[in-house]
N, C-alpha and C positions, 0 to 999 in steps of 0.2 A: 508449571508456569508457562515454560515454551509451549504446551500443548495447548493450551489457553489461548495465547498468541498467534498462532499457527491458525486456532480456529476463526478466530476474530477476525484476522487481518485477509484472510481467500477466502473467508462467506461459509468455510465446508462445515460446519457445527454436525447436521443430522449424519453427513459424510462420514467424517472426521470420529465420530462417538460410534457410527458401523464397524468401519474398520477396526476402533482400539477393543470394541467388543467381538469380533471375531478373532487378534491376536488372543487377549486375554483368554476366551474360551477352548483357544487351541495351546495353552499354557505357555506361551510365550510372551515376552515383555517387548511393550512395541516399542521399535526403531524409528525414533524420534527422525533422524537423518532419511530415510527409507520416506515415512508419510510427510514429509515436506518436499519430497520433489515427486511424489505422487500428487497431492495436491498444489502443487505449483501452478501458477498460469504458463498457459502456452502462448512462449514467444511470437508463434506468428498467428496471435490473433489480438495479441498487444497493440494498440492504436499506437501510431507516430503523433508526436509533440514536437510543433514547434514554436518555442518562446522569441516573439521578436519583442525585445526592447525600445523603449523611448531611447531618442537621444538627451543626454544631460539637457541639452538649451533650454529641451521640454518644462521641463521640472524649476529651471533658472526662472525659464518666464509663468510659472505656476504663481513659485516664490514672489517675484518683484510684483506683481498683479495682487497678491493676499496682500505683502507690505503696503502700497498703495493704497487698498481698501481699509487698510487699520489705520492709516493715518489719516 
């Protein structure tokens, strides 16, 4: 199941099913820990996020404006 996940979730599927077939054919059982930080993304190519929020008021005067038009 992690191996599943692992695949899904970094894109590396044709990756991911290379390597488990070269453990397997060198008669080893792949290390689950080992190909997740092989395939891991690389921190510095990680984009920066920044989430700016509305302030409350915003959302206050959303509300009173729908109230208004419902009434």
């Amino acid at each position: 199941m992690e191996l599943l996940r692992l695949a899904h979730e970094r894109g590396c599927e044709a990756e991911l099913a290379e390597a488990l077939s070269e453990s397997l054919d060198a008669g080893e059982v792949p290390d689950l820990r080992a190909l997740a930080e092989r395939f891991a993304p690389d921190p510095e190519r990680l984009p920066e996020v920044v989430v700016r929020l509305a302030p409350l008021s915003d959302y206050e005067a959303l509300i009173e404006t729908a109230q208004g038009e419902a009434a």
